[in-house]
C-alpha positions in Angstrom: 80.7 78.9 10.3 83.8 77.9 12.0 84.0 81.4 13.7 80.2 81.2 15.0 80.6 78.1 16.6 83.4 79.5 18.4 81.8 82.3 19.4 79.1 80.8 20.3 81.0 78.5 22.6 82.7 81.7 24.7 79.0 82.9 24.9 77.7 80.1 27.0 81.3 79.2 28.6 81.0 82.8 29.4 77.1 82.8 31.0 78.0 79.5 33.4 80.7 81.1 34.6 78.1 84.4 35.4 75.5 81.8 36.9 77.9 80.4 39.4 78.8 83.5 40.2 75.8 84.6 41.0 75.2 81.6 42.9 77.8 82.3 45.4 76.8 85.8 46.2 73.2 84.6 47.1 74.7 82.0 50.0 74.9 83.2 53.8 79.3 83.8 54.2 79.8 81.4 57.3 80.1 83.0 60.2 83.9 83.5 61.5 85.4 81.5 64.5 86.7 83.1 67.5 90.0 81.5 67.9 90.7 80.4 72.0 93.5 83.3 71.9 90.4 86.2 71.3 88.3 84.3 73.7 90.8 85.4 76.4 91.2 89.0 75.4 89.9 91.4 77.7 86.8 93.6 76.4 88.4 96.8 76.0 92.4 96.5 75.6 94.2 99.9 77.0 95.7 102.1 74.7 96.3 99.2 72.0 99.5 98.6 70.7 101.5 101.0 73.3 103.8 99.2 75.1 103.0 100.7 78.6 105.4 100.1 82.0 103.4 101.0 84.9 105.7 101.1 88.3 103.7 99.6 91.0 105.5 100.1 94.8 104.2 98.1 97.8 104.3 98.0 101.5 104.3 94.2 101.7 107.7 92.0 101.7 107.7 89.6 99.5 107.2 86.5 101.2 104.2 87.9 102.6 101.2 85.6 101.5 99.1 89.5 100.8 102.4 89.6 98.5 102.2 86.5 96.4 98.5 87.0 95.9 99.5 90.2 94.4 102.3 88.9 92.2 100.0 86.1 90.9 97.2 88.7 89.9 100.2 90.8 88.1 101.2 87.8 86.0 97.8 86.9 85.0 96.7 91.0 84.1 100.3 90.9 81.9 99.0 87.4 80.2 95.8 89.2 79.7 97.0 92.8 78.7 100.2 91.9 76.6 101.0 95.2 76.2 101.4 96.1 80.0 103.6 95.2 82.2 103.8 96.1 85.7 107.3 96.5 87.8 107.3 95.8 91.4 109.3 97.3 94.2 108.2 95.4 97.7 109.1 97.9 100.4 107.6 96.7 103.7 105.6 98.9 106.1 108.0 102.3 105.4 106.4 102.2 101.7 105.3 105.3 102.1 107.5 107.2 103.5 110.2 105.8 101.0 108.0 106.5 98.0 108.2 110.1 98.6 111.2 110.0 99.1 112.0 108.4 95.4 109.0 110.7 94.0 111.2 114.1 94.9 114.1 112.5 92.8 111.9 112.1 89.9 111.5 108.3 90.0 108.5 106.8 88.1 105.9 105.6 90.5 102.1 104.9 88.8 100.4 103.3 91.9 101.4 102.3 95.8 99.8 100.4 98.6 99.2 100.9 101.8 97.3 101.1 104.5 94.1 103.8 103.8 94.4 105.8 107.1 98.0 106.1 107.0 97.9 106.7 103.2 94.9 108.9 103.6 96.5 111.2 105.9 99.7 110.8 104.3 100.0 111.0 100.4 96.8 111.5 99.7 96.1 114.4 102.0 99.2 116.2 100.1 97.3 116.1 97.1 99.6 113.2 95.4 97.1 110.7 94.4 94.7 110.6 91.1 90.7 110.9 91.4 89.4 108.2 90.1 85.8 109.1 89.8 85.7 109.0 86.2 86.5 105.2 86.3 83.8 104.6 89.1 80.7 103.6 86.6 83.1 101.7 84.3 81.4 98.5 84.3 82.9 95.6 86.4 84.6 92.5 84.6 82.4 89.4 86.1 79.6 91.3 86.8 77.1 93.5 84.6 76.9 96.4 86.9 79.5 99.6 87.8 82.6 98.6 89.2 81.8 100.9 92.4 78.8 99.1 92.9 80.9 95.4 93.5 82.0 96.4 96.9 80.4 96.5 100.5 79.2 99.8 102.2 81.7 102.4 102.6 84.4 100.7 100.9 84.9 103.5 98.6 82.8 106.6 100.3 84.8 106.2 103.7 88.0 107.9 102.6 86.8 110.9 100.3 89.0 114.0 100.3 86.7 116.6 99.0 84.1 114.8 97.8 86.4 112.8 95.3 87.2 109.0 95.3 91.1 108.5 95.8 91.8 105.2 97.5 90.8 101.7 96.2 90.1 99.6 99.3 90.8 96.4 98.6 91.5 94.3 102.0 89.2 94.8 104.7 90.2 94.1 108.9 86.8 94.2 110.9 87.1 95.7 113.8 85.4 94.1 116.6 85.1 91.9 119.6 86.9 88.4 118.6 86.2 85.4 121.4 86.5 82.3 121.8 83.4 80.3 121.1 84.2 77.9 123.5 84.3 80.0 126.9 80.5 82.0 126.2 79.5 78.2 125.2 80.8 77.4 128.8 79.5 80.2 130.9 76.5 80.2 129.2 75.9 83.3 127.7 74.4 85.1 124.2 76.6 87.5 122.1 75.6 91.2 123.5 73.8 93.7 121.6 74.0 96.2 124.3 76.8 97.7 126.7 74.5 96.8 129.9 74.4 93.0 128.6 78.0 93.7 127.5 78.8 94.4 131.0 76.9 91.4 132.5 78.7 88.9 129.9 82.2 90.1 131.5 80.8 89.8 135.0 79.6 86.0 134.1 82.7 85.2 132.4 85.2 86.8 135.5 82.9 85.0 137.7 83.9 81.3 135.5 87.6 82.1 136.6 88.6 83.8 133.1 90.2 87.3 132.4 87.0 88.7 130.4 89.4 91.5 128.4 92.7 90.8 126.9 93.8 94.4 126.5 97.6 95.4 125.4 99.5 97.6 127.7 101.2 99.4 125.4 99.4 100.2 122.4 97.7 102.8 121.2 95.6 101.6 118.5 94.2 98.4 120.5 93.0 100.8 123.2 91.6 103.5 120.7 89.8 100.9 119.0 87.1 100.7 122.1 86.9 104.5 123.5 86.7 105.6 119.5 83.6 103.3 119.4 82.1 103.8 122.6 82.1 107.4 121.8 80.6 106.8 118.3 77.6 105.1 119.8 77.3 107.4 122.2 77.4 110.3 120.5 77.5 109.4 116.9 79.7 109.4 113.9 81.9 112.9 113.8 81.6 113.5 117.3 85.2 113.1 118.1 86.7 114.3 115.1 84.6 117.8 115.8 87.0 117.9 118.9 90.2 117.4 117.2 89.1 120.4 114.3 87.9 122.5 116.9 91.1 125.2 117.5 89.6 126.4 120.8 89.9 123.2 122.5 86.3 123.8 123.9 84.5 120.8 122.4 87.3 118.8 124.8 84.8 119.4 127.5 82.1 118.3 126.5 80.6 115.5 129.5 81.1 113.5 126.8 84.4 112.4 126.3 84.2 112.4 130.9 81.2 109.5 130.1 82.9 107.4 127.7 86.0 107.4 130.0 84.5 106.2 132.7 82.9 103.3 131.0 86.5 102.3 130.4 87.4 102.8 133.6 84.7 101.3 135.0 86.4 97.8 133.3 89.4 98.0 135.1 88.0 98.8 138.2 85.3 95.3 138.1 88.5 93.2 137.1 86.9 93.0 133.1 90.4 94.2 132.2 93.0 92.6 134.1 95.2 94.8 136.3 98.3 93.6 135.4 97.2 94.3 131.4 99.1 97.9 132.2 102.0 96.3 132.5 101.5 94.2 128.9 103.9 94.5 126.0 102.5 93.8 122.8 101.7 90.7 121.8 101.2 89.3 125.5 97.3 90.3 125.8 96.6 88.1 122.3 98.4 85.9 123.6 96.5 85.1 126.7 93.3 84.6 124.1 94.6 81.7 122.0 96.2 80.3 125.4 92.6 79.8 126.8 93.0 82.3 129.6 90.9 85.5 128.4 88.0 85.0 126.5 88.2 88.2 123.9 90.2 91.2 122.7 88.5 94.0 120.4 90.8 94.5 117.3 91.6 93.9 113.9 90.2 90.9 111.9 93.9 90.1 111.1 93.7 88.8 114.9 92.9 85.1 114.7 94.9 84.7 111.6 98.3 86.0 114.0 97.3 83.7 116.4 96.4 80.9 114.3 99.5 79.2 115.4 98.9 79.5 119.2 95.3 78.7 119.0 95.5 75.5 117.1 93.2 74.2 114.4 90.3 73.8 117.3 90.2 77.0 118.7 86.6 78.4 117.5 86.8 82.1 116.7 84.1 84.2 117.1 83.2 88.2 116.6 80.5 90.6 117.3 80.1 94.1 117.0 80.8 96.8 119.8 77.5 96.4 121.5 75.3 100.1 121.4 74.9 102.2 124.2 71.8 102.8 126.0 70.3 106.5 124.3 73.1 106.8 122.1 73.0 108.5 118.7 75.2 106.0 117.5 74.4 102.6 115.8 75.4 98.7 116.4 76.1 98.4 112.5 77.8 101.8 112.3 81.4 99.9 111.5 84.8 99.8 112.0 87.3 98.5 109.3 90.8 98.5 109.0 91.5 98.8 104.9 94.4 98.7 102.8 94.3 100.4 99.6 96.1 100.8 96.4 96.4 104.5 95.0 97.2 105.8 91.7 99.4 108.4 92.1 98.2 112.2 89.9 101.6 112.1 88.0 101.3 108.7 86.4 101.3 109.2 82.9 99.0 105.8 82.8 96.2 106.1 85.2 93.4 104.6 82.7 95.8 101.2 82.8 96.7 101.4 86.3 92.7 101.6 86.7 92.4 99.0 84.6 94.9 96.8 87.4 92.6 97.9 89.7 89.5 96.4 88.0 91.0 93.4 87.2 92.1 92.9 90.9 88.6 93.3 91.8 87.0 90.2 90.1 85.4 88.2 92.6 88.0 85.3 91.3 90.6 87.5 92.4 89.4 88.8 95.7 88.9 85.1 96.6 92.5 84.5 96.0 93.5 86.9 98.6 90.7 85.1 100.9 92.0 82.1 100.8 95.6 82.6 100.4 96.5 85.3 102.5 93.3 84.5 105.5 91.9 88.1 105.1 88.9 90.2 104.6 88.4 91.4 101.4 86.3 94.0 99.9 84.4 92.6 97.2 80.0 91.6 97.8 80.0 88.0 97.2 83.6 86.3 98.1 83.8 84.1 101.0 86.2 84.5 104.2 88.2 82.0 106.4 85.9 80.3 108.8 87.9 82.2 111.9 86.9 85.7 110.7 83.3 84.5 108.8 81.6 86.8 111.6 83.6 90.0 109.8 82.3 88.7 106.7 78.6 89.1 108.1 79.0 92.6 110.0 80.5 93.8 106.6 77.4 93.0 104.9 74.9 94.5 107.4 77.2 97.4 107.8 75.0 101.2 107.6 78.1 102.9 107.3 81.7 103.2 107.8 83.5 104.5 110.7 87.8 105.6 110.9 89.9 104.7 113.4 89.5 107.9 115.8 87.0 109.1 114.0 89.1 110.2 110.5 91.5 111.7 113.0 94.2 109.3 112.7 94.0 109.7 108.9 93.2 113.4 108.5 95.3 114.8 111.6 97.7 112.2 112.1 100.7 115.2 113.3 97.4 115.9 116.3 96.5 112.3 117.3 100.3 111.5 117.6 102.0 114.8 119.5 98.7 116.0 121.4 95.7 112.9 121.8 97.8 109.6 122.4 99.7 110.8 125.5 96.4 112.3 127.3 94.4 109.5 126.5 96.7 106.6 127.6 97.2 108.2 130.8 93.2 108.2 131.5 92.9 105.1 130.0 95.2 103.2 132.3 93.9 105.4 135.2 97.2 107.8 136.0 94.9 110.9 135.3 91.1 110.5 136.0 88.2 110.9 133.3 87.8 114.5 134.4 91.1 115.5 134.1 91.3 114.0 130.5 88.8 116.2 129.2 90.7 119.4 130.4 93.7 118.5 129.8 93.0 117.7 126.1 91.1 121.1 125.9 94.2 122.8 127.0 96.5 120.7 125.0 94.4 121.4 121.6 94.2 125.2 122.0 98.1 125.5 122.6 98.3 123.0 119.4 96.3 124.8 117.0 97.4 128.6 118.5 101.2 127.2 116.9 99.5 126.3 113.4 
């Protein structure tokens, strides 16, 4: 009797212990909580658990404020991607030319900087950097749509080699007309659409007592900058750069490139560009438009943030497009920027985490950094620009499509633009050889060129 009861005891010990049981495999589990720590990690962590070095070499010094931007976003991608870290070498302007260097002695390089027509023509032309179309519909941090689709018109099309995608434009320079609000509020006239209004704006302006034109004696580029557009909208986009492929020289003669230098001309000889602007060393012209004395300078939209100094807090910037021509082919928002890119270079043995940089650069949190902190355009839709270069921000947006400084021939033929175009040109620009003679002197200077390739 003894031995039933106990037995009978372990039965129904035994069948609570099977209903509570039971109980707790009928309850919802409670759901885990993300710590704070998971919160922050990225979506998709690169090859997790490597520890991955990438070697990053740059064209800015270091107390450049471009440069500090840079080494903020590169301390909060290594807080972010624990398992990368990211070695800088800040080399100034010559980056380039020292990075190959390095590269032939075997030094680890994963990605460089640099300006895209110099790097364009440069590195990437020789077939150094990595494609990065497979990255291109990767979808963007901040923003549910493909990273290539974050960024304004051109920004990623304009420097295709072959139909691939090799730079990553991240800081855009508008070129245009920059003036000073003030002296069209004074004379009394509208921003020009046009080169025939163009041409009546400088005549009002001259007529107020100011130099219409600040134009730098000695510079190639600033001077470039106006006959490479006035040629676009005259004759379209690939117009010139059809000249400089062309081996016979031929396309040189074309009335063309005659017209477009006599609308230069014609500014020098109505007093739009001061005469003594020959005689101008670099940064004298600028100089004269903080100073109050010309009223605007086509260039860069790095301009009113050099002059900011000179100008003072009050001076009110201002910027419109090269005006079209009259029966052109070209268009007013065909566009001119001056971009810096970063490229990965083919031999990294990380190019999914340099890409990874890349998109991380490219939130619009991190493209306003480099607005506000370095005064600069910036590639990414949606980010807003310094009050001084806002009207880059707005031709940027309406942009149809990008044009390159001489057409792509300054990034694509760099050796021609140097040793056969810039001598040629300066001379008819500042009238020591006239239009005509331009047009056959470049057609006999191209032949002999391309007869020694």
């Amino acid at each position: 009797m003894k031995k039933y009861k106990i037995f009978l005891f372990v039965l129904v010990i035994t069948a609570l212990i099977l209903t509570a049981c039971g109980g707790q495999a009928t309850q919802a589990p409670e759901e885990p909580k993300e710590t704070e720590a998971a919160a922050e990690q990225p979506a998709e962590q690169p090859a997790e658990g490597e520890q991955v070095k990438l070697v990053f070499w740059s064209m800015w010094n270091e107390p450049e404020p471009q440069a500090q931007v840079i080494a903020g976003w590169i301390k909060d991608f290594e807080a972010q991607y624990p398992n990368i870290t990211i070695e800088v070498v800040w080399n100034g302007r010559e980056n380039q030319t020292k990075a190959r260097t390095a590269l032939s002695s075997g030094t680890q390089i994963d990605l460089v900087d640099q300006d895209s027509d110099q790097i364009a023509g440069g590195m990437m032309k020789e077939g150094m950097g990595y494609p990065l179309d497979e990255f291109l519909n990767d979808t963007a941090l901040d923003e549910d749509v493909p990273i290539k689709d974050v960024f304004y018109p051109g920004t990623l099309e304009t420097f295709q080699m072959d139909g691939k995608t090799y730079l990553w434009n991240y800081i855009s320079n508008p070129v245009m007309w920059w003036y000073n609000k003030d002296i069209l509020t004074e004379v009394g006239v509208e921003v020009p659409t046009t080169w025939s209004e163009f041409l009546d704006v400088n005549q009002k302006i001259l007529d107020a007592g100011y130099a219409p034109i600040a134009m730098e004696g000695d510079t190639f580029d600033y001077t470039m900058f106006l006959y490479n557009y006035y040629v676009e909208r005259l004759m379209g986009k690939g117009f010139l750069l059809s000249a400089i492929e062309d081996k016979t020289g031929e396309s040189w003669k074309d009335p063309a490139f005659t017209d477009a230098m006599k609308a230069m001309r014609e500014l020098w000889d109505k007093g739009y560009i001061p005469a003594e602007s020959e005689g101008y060393v670099w940064p004298a012209a600028q100089q004269s438009l903080a100073l109050g004395d010309s009223a605007m300078e086509i260039c860069g939209g790095w301009l009113p943030t050099e002059l900011r100094d000179t100008a003072g807090e009050d001076f009110k910037w201002g910027g419109f497009r090269m005006p079209a021509v009259e029966g052109g082919k070209g268009d007013i928002d065909d566009f001119h920027t001056w971009m810096l890119a970063f490229m990965i270079l083919k031999d990294s043995q990380h190019p999914k985490e340099a890409f990874e940089f890349l998109k991380f650069i490219s939130t619009k949190e991190n493209m306003t950094k480099m607005a506000d902190e370095a005064l600069v355009g910036v590639t990414r839709k949606g980010v807003d620009w310094a009050p001084q270069i806002a009207d880059g921000k707005k031709a940027s947006e309406e942009a149809k499509q990008g044009i390159l400084h001489v057409d792509g021939g300054y990034a694509f033929y760099a050796d021609f633009v140097t040793n056969v175009l810039n001598q040629p040109f300066m001379d008819a620009f500042f009238g020591r050889i006239s239009p005509e003679e331009f047009g056959a002197t470049m057609a006999d200077a191209a032949a002999k060129y391309w007869a020694n390739k």
